[in-house]
N, C-alpha and C positions, 0 to 999 in steps of 0.2 A: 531383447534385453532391456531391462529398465532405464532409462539416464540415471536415473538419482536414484543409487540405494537407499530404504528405508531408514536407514540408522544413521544418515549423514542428512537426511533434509529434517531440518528443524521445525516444519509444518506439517509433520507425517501425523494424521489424526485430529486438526486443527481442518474444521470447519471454515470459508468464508465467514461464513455469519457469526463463528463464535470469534475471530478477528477484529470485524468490522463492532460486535456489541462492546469490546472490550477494549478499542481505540476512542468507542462514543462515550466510555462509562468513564475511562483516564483522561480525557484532552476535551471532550466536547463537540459536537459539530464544525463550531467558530474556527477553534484550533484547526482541524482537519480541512476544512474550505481553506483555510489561509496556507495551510502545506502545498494542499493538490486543490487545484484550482476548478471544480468542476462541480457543475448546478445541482448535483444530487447531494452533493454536502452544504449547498450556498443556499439554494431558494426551496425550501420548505422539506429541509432533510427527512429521508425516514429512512429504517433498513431498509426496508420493502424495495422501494427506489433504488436504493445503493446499491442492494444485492443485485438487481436488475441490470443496472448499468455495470458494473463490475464483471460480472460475468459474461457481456458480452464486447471489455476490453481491454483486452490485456496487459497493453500497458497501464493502464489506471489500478488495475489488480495486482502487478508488480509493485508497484509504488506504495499501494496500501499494503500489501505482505511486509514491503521493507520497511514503511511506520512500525510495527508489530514487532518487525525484530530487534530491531535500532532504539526503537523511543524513542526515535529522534525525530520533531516535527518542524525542525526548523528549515523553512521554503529555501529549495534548491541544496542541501543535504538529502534529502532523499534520493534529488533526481541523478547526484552525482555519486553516490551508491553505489547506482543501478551501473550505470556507466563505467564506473570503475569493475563491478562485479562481470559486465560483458563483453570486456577489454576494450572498451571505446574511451579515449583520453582525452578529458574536455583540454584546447589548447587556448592558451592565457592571451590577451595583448596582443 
């Protein structure tokens, strides 16, 4: 059986790549390096790279999925998200 029925996941027909074109086309590279800290958005971004790396990890794919659906790229919003979305509760102090 499936985890996630079609009609509840809000990426059902969304492409990585049509994602990642559409996080580069709203925020820019710049933007996205300074969210998620990682050299295929920092040092001489391209999809080609991105897609590459993205698909082979999955947390870096989570974190770009949830730029996309948030639009929110503000560093460390993302990552607490994810954390909230997989019951892990950042603890304060």
């Amino acid at each position: 059986m499936d985890p996630k029925p079609r009609r509840l996941d809000p990426l059902h027909g969304i492409t990585l790549e049509m994602i990642l074109s559409a996080l580069v086309e709203r925020h820019g590279w710049k933007a996205m390096g300074r969210c998620v800290d990682i050299n295929c958005f920092t040092k001489d971004p391209s999809i080609k790279s991105s897609l590459t790396f993205l698909r082979k990890n999955p947390w870096a794919r989570a974190l770009v999925e949830r730029m996309y659906l948030t639009g929110d790229l503000r560093p460390g919003r993302v990552r607490a998200a994810i954390a909230r979305q997989n019951g892990k509760v950042r603890k304060t102090g």
